[in-house]
C-alpha positions as CSV (number, residue, x, y, z in Angstrom):
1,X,0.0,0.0,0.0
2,X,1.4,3.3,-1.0
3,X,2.8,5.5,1.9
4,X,1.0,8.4,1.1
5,X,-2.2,7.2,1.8
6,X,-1.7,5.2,4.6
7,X,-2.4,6.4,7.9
8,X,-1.6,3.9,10.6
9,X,0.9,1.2,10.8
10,X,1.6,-1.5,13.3
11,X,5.0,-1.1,15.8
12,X,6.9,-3.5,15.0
13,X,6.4,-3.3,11.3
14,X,8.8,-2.1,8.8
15,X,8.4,0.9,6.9
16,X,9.8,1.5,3.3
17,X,9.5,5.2,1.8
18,X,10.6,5.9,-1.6
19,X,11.3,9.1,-3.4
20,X,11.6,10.5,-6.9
21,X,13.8,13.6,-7.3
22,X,13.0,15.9,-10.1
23,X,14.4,19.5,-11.4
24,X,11.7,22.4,-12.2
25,X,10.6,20.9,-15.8
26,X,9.8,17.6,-14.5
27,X,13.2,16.1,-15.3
28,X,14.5,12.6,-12.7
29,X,17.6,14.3,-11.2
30,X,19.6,12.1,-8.9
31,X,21.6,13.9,-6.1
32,X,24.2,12.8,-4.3
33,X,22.6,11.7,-1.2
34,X,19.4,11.3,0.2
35,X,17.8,11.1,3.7
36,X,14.4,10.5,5.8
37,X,13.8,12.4,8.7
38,X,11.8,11.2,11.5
39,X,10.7,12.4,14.4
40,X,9.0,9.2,16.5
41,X,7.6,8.2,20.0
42,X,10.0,6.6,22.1
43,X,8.7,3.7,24.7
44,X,8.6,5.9,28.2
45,X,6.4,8.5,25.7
46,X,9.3,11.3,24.8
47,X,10.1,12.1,21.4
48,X,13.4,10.5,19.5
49,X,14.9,11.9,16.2
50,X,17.0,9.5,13.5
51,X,17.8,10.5,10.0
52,X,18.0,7.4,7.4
53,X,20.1,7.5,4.8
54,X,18.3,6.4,1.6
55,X,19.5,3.5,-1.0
56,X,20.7,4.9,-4.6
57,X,18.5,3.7,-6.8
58,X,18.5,0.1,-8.3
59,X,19.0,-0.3,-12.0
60,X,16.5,0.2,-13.9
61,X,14.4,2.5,-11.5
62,X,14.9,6.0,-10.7
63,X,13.2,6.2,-6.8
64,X,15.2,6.3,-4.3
65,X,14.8,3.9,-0.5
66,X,14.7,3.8,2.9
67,X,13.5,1.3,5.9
68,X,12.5,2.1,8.9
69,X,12.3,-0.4,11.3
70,X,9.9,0.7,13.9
71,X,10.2,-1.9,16.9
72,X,10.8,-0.5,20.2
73,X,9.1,2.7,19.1
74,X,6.3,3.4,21.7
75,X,2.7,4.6,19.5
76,X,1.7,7.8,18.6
77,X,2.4,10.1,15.7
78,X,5.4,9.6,13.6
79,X,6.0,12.5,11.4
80,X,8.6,12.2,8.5
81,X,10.5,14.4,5.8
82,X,12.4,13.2,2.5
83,X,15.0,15.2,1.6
84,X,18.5,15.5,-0.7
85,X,21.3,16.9,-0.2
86,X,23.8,18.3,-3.5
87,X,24.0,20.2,-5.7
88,X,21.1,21.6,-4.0
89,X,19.4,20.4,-0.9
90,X,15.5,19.6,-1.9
91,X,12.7,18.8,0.0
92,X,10.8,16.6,-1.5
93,X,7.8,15.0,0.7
94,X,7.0,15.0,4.3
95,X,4.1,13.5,6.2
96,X,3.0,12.0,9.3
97,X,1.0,8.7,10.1
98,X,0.4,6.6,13.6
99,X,1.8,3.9,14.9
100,X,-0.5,1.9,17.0
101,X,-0.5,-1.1,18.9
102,X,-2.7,-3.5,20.6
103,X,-2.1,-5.3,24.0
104,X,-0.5,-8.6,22.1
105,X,2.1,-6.5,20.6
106,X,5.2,-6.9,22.1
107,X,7.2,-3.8,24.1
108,X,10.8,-5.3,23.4
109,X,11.4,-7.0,20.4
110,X,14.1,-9.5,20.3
């Protein structure tokens, strides 16, 4: 199911985001680095931070990857950005869903 319009995911679950990087006229550009940024719920309820680099893209595709492995994340909002860095830092998506979780899914995941 596309990120986008999802709106709640499981913790413990990972997430994948992708991203396609383009110039003012619509053309793929690929920079030289990528990143997510997320801003998460942390188990005792504060708020953690982590930037994901993402994976160049595979041959034959032009989007751009990154997992996010959400175990040991406490539920709540996780918000997120997609961004690359040179020649010029671009934003390109950001977004937020939940993370929920019932009472049969683990707290510590081995």
């Amino acid at each position: 199911m596309p990120l986008q319009i999802t709106k709640t995911f499981f913790r413990g679950g990972t997430i994948e985001f992708q991203a396609t990087f383009y110039d003012v006229n619509g053309v793929v550009k690929q920079p030289a680095a990528a990143f997510v940024n997320i801003d998460f719920p942390n188990l005792d309820g504060s708020r953690g931070t982590e930037q994901i680099q993402m994976s160049y893209p595979a041959v034959g595709t032009v989007f751009w990857t990154a997992d996010v492995d959400t175990r040991n994340m406490g539920t709540g909002p996780l918000n997120w950005s997609i961004h690359s860095m040179s020649p010029t830092p671009v934003g390109v998506d950001d977004g937020s869903f939940q993370l929920t979780a019932n009472s049969a899914n683990l707290v510590d995941f081995p």
